[in-house]
PASEBA-1860 file (N, C-alpha, C; in nm, 3 decimals):
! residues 182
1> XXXXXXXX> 27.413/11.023/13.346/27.538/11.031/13.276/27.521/10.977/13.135 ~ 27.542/11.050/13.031/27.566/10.992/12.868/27.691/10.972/12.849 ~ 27.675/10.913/12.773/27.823/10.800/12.695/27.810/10.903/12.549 ~ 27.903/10.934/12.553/27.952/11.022/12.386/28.071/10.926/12.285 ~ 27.970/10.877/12.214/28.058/10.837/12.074/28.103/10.878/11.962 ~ 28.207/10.867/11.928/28.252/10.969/11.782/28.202/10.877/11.688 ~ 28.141/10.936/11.593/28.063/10.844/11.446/28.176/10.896/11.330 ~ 28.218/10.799/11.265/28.325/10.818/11.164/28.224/10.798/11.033
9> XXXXXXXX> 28.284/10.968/10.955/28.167/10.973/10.821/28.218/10.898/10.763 ~ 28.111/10.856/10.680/28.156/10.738/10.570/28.289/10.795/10.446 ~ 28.364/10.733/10.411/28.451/10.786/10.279/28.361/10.847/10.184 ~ 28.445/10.930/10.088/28.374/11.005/10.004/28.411/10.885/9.881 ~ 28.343/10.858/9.783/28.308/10.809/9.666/28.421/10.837/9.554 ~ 28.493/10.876/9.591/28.655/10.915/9.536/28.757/10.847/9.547 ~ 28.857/10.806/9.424/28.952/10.775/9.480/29.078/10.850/9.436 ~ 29.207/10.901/9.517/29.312/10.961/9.455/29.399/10.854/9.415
17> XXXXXXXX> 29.445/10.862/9.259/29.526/10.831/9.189/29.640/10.936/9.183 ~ 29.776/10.917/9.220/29.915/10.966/9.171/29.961/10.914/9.054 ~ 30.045/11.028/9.022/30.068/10.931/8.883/30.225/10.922/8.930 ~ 30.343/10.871/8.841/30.497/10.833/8.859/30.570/10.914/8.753 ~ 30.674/10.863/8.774/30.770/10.919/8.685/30.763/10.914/8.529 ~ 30.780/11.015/8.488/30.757/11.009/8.330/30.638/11.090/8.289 ~ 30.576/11.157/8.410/30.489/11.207/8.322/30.491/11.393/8.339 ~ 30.626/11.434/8.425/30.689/11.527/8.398/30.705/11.619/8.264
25> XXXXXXXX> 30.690/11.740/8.300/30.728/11.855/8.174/30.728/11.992/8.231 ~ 30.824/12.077/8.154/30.821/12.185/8.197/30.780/12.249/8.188 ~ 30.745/12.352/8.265/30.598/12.458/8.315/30.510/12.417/8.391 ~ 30.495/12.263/8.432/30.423/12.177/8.541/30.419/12.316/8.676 ~ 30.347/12.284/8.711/30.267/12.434/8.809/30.319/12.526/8.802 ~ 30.267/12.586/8.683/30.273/12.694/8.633/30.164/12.760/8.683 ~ 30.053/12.636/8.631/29.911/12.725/8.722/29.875/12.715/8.918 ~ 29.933/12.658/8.919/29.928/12.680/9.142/30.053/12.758/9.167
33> XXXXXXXX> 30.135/12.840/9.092/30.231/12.862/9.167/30.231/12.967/9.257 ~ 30.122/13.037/9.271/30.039/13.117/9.324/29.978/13.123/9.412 ~ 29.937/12.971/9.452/29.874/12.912/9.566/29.891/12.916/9.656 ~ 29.850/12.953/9.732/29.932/12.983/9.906/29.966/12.837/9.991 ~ 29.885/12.719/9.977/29.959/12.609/10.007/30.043/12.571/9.908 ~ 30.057/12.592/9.785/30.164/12.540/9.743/30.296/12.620/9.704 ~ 30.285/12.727/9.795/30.372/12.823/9.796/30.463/12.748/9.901 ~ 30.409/12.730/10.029/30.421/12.637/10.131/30.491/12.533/10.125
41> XXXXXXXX> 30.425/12.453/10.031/30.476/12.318/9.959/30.658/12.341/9.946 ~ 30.648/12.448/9.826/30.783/12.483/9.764/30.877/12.542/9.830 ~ 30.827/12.582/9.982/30.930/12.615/10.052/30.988/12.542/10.144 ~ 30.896/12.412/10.202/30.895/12.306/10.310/31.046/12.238/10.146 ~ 30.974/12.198/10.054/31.048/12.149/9.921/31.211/12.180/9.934 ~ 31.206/12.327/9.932/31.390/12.398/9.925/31.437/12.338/10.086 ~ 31.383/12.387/10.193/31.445/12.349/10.279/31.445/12.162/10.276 ~ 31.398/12.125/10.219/31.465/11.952/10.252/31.584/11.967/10.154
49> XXXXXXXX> 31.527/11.982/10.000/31.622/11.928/9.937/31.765/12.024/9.897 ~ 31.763/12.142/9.916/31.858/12.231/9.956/31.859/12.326/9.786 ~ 31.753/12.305/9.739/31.762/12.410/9.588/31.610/12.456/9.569 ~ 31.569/12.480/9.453/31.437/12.518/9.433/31.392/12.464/9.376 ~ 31.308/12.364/9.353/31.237/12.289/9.269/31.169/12.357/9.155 ~ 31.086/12.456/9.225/30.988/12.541/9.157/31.064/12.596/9.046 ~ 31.190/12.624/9.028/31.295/12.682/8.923/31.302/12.563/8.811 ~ 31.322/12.480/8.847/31.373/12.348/8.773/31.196/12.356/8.714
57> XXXXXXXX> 31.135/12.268/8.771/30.979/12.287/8.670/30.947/12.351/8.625 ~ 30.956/12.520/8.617/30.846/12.631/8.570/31.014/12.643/8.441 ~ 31.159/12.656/8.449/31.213/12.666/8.368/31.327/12.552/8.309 ~ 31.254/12.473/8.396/31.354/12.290/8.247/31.519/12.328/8.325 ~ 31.583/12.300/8.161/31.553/12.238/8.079/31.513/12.090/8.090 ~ 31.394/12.063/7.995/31.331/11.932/8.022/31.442/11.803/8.050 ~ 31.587/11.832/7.978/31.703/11.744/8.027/31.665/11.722/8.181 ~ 31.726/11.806/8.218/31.726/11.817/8.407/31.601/11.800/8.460
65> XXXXXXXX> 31.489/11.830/8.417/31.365/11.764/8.472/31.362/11.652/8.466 ~ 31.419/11.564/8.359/31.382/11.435/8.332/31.498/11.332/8.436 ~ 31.583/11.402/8.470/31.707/11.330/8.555/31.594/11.293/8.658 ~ 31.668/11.137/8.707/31.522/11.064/8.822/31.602/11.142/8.974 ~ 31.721/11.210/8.958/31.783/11.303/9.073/31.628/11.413/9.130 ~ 31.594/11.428/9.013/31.512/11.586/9.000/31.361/11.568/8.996 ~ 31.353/11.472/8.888/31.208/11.456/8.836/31.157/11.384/9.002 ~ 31.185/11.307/9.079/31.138/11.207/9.158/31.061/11.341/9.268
73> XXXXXXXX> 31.145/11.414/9.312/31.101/11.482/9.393/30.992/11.616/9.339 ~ 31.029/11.591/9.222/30.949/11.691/9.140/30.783/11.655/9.127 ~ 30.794/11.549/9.076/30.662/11.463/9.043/30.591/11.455/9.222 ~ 30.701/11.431/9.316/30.623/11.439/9.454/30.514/11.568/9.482 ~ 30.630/11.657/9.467/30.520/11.785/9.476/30.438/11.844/9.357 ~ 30.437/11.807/9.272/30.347/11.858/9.174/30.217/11.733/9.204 ~ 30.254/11.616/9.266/30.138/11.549/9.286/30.078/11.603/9.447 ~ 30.130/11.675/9.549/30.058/11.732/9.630/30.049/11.830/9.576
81> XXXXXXXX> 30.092/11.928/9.537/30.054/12.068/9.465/29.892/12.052/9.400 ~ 29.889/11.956/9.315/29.751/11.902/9.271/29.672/11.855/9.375 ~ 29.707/11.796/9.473/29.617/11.794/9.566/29.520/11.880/9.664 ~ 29.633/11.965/9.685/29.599/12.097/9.709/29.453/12.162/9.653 ~ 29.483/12.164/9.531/29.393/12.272/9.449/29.262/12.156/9.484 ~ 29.286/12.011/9.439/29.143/11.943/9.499/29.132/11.962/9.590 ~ 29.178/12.002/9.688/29.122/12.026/9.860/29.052/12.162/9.865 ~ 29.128/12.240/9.778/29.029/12.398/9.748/28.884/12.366/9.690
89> XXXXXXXX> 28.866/12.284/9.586/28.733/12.265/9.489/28.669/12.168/9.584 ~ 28.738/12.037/9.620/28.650/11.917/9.640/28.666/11.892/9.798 ~ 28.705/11.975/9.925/28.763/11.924/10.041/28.738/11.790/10.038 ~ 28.574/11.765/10.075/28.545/11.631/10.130/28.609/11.483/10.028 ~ 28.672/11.553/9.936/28.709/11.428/9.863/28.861/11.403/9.907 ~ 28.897/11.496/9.939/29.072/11.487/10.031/29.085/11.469/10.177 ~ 28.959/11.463/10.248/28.973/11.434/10.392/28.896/11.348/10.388 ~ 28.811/11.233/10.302/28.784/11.155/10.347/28.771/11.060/10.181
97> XXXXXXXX> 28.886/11.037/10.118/28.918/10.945/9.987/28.843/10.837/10.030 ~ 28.765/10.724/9.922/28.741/10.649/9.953/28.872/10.547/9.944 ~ 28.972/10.604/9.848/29.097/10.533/9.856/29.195/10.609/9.766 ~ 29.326/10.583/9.836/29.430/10.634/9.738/29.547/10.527/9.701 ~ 29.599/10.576/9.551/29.682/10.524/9.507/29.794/10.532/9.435 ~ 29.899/10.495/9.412/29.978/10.580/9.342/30.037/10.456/9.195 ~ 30.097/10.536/9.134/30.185/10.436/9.001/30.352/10.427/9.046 ~ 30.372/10.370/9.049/30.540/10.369/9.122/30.579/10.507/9.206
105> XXXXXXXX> 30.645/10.604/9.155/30.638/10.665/9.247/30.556/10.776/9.353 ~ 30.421/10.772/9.263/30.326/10.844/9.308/30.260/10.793/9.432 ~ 30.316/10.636/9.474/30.306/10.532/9.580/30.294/10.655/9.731 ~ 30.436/10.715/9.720/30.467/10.806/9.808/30.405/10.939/9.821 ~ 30.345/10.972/9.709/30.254/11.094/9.717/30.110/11.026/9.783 ~ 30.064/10.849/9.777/29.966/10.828/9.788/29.990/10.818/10.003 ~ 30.076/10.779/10.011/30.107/10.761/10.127/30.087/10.873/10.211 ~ 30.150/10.992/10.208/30.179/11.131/10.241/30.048/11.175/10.264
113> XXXXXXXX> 29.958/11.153/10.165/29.788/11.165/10.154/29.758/11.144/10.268 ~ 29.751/11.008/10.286/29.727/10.913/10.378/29.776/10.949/10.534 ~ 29.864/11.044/10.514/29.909/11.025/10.662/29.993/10.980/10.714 ~ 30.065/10.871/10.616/30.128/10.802/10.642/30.299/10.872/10.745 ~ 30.300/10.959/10.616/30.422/11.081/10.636/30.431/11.184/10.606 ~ 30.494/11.287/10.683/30.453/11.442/10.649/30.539/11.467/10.542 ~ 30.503/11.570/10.477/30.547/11.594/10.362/30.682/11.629/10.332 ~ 30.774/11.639/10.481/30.944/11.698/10.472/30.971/11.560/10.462
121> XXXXXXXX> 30.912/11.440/10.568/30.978/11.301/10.576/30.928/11.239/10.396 ~ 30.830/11.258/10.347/30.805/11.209/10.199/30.920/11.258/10.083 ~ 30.919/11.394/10.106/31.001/11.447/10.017/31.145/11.427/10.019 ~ 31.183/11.401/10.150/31.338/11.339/10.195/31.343/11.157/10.112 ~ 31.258/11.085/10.156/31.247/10.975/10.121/31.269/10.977/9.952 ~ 31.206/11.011/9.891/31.160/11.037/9.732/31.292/11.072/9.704 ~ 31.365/11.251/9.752/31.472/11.274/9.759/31.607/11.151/9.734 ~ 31.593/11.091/9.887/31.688/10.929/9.823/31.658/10.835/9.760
129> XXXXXXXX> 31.538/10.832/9.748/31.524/10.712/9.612/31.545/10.799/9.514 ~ 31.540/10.882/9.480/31.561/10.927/9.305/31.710/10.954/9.287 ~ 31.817/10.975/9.447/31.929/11.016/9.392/32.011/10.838/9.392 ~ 31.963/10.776/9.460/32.015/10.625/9.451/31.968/10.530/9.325 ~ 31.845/10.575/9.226/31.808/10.527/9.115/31.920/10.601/9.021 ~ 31.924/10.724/9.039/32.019/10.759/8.944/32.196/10.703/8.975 ~ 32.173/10.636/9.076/32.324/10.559/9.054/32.333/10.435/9.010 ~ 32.219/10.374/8.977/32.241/10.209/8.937/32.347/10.218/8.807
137> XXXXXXXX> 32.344/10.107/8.755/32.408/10.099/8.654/32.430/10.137/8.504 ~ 32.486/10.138/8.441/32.386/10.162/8.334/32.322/10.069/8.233 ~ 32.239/10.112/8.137/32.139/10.022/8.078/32.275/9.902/8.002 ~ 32.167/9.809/7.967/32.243/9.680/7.951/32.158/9.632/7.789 ~ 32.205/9.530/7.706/32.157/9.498/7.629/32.115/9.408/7.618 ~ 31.990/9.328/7.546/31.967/9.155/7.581/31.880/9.108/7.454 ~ 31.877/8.983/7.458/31.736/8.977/7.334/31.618/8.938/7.398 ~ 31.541/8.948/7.313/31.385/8.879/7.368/31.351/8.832/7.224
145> XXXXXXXX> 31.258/8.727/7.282/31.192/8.664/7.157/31.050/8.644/7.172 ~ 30.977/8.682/7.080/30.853/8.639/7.088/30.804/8.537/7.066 ~ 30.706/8.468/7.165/30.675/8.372/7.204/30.604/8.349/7.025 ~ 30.615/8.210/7.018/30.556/8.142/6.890/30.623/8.185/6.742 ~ 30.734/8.225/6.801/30.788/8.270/6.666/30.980/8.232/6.711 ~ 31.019/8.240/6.573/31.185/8.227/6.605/31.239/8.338/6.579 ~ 31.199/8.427/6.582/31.267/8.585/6.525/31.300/8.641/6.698 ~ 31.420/8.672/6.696/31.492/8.770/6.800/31.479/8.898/6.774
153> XXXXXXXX> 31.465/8.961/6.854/31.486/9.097/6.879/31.555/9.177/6.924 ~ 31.623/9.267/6.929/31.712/9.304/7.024/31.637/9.440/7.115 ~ 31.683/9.418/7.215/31.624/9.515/7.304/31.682/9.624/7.399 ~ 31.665/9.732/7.439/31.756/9.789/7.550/31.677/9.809/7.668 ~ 31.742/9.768/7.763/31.672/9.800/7.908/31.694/9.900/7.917 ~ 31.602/10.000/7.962/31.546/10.167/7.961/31.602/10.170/8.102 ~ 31.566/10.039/8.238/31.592/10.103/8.331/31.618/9.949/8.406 ~ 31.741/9.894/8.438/31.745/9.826/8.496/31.794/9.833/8.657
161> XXXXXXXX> 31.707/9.758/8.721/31.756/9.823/8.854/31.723/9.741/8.974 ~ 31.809/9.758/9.099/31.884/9.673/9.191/31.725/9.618/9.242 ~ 31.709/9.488/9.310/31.581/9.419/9.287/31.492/9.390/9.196 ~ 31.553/9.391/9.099/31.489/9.322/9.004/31.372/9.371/8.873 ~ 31.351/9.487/8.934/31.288/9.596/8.847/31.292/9.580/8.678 ~ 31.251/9.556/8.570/31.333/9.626/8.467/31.194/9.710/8.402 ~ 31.255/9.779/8.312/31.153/9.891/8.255/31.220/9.872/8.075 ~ 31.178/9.861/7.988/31.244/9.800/7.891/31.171/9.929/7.784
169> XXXXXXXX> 31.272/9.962/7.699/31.246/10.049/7.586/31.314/9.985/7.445 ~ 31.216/10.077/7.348/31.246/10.021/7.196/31.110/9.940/7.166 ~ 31.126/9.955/7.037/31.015/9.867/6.952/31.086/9.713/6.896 ~ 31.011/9.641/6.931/31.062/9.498/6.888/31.041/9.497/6.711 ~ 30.932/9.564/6.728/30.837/9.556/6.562/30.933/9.583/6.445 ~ 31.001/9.702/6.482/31.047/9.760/6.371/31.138/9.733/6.299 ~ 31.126/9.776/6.141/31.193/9.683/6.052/31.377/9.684/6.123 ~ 31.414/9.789/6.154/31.567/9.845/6.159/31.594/9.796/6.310
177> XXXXXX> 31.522/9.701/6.359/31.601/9.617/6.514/31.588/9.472/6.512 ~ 31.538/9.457/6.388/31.492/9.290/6.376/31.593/9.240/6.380 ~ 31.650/9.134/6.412/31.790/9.055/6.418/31.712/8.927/6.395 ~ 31.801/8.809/6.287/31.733/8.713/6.251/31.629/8.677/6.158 ~ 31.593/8.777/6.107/31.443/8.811/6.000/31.550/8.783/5.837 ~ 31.514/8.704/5.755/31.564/8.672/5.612/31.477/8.805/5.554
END
């Protein structure tokens, strides 16, 4: 009688990086839209979120892409859509990552990778976080000061949000926000 063991191949020398929000634009798969898994993608896509994604990316306006309603779920599948096409060129680098990762929300594209969740439960998830980000509050105003100096700045929070998050926009530098400067 033999004993049969499964030998687990080593990871491939790769790691997947997702990227997050913000790095959206329109015409984003323009080139897979053709793809037969990511044809797939865009249809598993309509049936969660109840519209067409693929409409909103290939024709904007970049307004409505950029809404975190739209973009969140958008950026989901354009980051498996891209995965895809590496699974066409590179398989062994998508079935066996030496690691994946994501930038805020690409977290969930890194997950989905992983196994973690199939791609209707990812895209649902993403789905409510992007429509519950777009309800926080709105931006708020505050100063900051740079350390070693007495000059204030004024600043706008780009994105303030429930736990504590903030994402802060504007240039402190510039001559026309300085507050306090003789």
């Amino acid at each position: 009688r033999s004993l049969s063991v499964p030998v687990a191949l080593p990871a491939a020398t790769v790691a997947l990086l997702f990227p997050g929000q913000g790095s959206q634009y329109v015409k984003m798969l323009s080139g897979l839209k053709e793809n037969a898994a990511v044809i797939e993608l865009v249809a598993k896509a309509r049936s969660v979120l109840g519209y067409d994604l693929l409409d909103v990316c290939l024709g904007g306006p970049q307004e409505r892409l950029d809404e975190t309603s739209i973009c969140q779920p958008a950026m989901f599948l354009a980051g498996m859509a891209g995965l895809e096409k590496v699974r066409q060129q590179y398989p062994e680098a998508v079935e066996r990552p030496g690691a994946v990762a994501g930038l805020s929300l690409g977290e969930y594209t890194a997950l989905c990778t992983a196994g973690v969740f199939t791609f209707e439960e990812c895209m649902e998830l993403v789905r409510v976080r992007g429509a519950a980000m777009a309800e926080d509050p709105p931006d708020e105003e505050f100063q900051s000061t740079d350390s070693g100096s007495s000059d204030t700045y004024p600043m706008e929070a780009g994105q303030i949000r429930k736990g504590g998050h903030i994402m802060i926009k504007g240039n402190p530098r510039s001559e026309e926000r300085r507050v306090g400067k003789e």
